[in-house]
N, C-alpha and C positions, 0 to 999 in steps of 0.2 A: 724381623719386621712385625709390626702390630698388625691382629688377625685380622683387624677391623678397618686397614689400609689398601685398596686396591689398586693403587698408583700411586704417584707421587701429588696427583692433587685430590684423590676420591676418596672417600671414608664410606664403609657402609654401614649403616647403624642399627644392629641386632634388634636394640629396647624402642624400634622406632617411636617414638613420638608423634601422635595425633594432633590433628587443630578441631579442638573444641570447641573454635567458636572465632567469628569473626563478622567485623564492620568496615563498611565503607561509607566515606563522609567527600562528599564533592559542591564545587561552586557551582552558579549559575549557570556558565558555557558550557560545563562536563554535561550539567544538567538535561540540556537539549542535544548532544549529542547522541551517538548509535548505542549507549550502555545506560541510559538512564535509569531504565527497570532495574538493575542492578544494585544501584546504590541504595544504602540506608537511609542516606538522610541527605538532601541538597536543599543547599542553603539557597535564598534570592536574596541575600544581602554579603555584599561580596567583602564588608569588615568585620561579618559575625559576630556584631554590634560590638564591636571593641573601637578603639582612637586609632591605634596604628597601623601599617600590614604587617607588621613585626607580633605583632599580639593577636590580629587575626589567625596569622598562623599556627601562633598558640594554641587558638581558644578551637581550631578544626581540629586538631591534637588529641585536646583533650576531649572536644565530645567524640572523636573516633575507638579511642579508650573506654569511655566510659559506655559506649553503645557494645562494643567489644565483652566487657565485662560484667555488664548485665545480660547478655546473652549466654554465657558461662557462668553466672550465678555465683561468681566471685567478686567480691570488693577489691580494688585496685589493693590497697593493705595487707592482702592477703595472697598474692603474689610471689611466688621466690623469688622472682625479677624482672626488672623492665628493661628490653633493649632497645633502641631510639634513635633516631639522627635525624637531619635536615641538612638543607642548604644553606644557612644560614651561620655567619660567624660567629664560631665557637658553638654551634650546633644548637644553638639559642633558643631557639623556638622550641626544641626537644624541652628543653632545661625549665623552662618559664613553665612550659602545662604539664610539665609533671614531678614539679617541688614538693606540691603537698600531699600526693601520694602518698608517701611515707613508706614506700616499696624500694629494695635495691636498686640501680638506676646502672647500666652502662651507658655512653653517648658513644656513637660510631659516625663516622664520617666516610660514605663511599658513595660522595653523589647520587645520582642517579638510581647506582647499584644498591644503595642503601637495606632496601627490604630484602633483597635476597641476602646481603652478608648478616643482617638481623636473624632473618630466618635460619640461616644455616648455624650459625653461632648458638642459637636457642635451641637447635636442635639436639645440636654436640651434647650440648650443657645436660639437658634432658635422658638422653641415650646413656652419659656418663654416671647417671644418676646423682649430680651437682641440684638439680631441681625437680619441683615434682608440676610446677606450674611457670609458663614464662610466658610476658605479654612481648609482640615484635611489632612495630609499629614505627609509621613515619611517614612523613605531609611535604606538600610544598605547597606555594600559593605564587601565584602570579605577580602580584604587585610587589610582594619583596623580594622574589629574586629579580623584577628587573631592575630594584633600584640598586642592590649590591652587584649582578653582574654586567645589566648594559647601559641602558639611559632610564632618567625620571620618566614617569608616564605622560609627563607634560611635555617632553619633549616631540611627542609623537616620530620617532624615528621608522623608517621604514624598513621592511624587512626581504632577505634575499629569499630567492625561493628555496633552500636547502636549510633555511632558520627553522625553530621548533618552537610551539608555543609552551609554557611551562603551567602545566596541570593545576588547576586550586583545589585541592584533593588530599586524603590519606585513607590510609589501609592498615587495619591492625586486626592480629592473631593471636589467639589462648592458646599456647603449645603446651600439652598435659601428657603426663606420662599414664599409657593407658587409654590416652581421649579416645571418641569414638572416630578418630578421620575426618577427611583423607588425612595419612600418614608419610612422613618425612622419611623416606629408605635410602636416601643415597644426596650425598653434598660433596661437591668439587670445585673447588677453593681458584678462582682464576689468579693470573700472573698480570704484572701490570704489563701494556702493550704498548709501544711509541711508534707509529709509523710516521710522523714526521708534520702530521696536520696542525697549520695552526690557527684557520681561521675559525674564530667562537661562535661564528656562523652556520658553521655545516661540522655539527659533535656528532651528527649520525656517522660520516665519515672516520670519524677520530675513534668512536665506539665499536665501528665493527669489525677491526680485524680483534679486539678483546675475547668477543662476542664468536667470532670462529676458534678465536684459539681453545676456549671452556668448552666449548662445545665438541670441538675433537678429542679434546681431554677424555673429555665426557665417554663420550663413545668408545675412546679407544681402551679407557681402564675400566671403564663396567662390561666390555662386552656387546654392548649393547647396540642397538642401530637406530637409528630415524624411526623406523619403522615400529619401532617397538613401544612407541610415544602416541597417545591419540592428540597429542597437542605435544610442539614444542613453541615454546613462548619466551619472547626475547622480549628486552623494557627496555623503551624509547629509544631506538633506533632510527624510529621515524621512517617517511616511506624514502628517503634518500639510503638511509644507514641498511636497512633491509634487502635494497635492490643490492648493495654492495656486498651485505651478507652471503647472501644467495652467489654472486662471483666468487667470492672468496673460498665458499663450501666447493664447487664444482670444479675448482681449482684441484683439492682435496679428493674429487669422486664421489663427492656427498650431494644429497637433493634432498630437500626437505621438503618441497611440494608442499600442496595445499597443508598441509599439518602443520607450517608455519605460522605462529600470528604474532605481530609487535603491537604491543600495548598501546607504544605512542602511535602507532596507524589505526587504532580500531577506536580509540579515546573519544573522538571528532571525526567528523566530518569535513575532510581537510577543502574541501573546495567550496561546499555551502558554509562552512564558521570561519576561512578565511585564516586557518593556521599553517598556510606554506604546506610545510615536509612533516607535520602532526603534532603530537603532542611529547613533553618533556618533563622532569623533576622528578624526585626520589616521591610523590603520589601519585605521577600518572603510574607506573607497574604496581604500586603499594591498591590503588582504591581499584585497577583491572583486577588485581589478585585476589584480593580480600572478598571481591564481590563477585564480579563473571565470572572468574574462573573456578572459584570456590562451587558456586552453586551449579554449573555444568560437573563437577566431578559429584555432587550430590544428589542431582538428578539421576544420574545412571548415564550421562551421553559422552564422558568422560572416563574413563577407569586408571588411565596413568596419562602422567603430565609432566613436561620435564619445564621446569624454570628458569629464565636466565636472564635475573638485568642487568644492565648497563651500567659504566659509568663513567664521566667525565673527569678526572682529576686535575683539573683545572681551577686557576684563584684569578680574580681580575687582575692583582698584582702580577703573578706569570703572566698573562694575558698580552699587560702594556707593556711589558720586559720584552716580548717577542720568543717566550720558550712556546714550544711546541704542545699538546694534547693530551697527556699518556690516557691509557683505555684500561680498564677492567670492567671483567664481567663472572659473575660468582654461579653457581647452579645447584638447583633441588630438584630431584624427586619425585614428587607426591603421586600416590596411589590409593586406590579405595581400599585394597586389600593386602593384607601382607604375610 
């Protein structure tokens, strides 16, 4: 067995990898939410002057990159490689803002989950010494995931209270070998999970038995406990998906107590902005992470952090088929010191 496998889904990574550096870029709504201070940059123009939401999404992409890489003092060109994804068909949005880069490019598709399997993937690569520099990064935007997964925005449809609003946000990371921190020591690769949900209404549900299974994973092949975490941080679970979390651990003999916090619950304001069960998309964890969470483990009120988002593997096509939900949820890490 490799030295460097602690289970069957945890790796621990000797040459951890540092984040160098990192950006968050959010819309208007994030904007007035509980994390404002947080973000780099929030837009009041919610098409980032572009024509379409397909290319707004692009264009928050790219300036989340390029804020990202000017803070690391590297040119995107100069990159060993870029990891990326979206919700978007064929990962599109990814693809469109970062063509001219002129950097390696993966495109990943894990919903929701998207930044954690970026990040963990960048890490591998880094630790394995495949790269010496990796950018991990990925958005969503409100107005194009509702027109590929629910209704036009003209239809005005209304929403169940266990629905999630989806983030206009993204979050990206300089992962350097060497960087100064916080540092990547430990990734645990989730399992896809199906308990049988299928309404596209309530993915907090459909997410969290994912999100318990990583999480036991977690604990159970590092060693380690709840307690050992000054944050454990689940992505868009939403405050439905959380309450359920929380059942599901206790089931297990686990509590996570106040050290819990989900992205999509702290995103907004779910009662004053009117977002049901919270916030949703592969940028609401990406711009929590990139920015809050990053900058608590910078200040000193953080020292280890364990990661875990979500994700939905779900198409509209499955959707109107009548298949069910399946869940995944990936996990990092990060510590000040190593």
């Amino acid at each position: 067995m490799c030295a460097k496998r602690l289970g069957r889904q945890t790796l621990l990574l000797d040459n951890a990898p540092g984040v160098s550096a990192s950006a968050s870029v959010a819309g208007g709504k994030e904007g007035e939410g509980p994390l404002k201070r947080s973000f780099d940059f929030i837009s009041d123009d919610a098409r980032f002057g572009e024509k379409s939401w397909e290319r707004s999404e692009s264009a928050l992409l790219k300036k989340c990159l390029a804020l990202a890489c000017g803070k690391a003092q590297l040119a995107p060109e100069e990159l060993d490689l870029i990891i990326s994804g979206d919700l978007l068909n064929q990962c599109a949005g990814s693809a469109y803002a970062l063509r001219e880069t002129g950097a390696p490019y993966l495109g990943l598709y894990g919903a929701c989950s998207t930044m954690s399997e970026a990040l963990n993937l960048g890490s591998i690569l880094i630790d394995a010494g495949a790269a010496q520099n990796v950018a991990v990064l990925t958005g969503s935007h409100f107005c194009s995931a509702e027109r590929q997964f629910r209704f036009p925005l003209e239809y005005g449809a209304l929403r169940t209270p266990t629905s999630q609003w989806t983030v206009t946000g993204a979050g990206a990371l300089i992962l350097s070998a060497g960087g100064p921190g916080p540092y990547v020591t430990r990734v645990t690769t989730g399992r896809i999970v199906d308990m049988g949900v299928k309404d596209a209404s309530n993915m907090g549900a459909a997410m969290a038995p994912a999100a318990c299974d990583t999480l036991l994973a977690h604990f159970r092949e590092t060693g380690r406990a709840p307690e050992d975490y000054d944050a454990v941080i689940t992505g868009d679970l939403g405050l439905t998906g959380s309450a359920i979390l929380a059942e599901l651990l206790a089931a297990e003999g686990v509590a996570l107590g106040a050290r819990h916090m989900d992205c999509g619950s702290v995103i907004y304001d779910a009662k004053r902005q009117g977002v049901r069960s919270g916030g949703s998309g592969c940028g609401c964890s990406a711009s929590v992470l990139a920015g809050y969470v990053l900058e608590n483990m910078r200040s000193g009120l953080w020292r280890r952090v364990l990661f875990a988002a979500t994700g939905a593997l779900m198409s509209p096509t499955t959707s109107q088929q009548g298949e069910s939900i399946p869940g995944i949820c990936h996990a990092a890490a990060l510590e000040t010191e190593v």
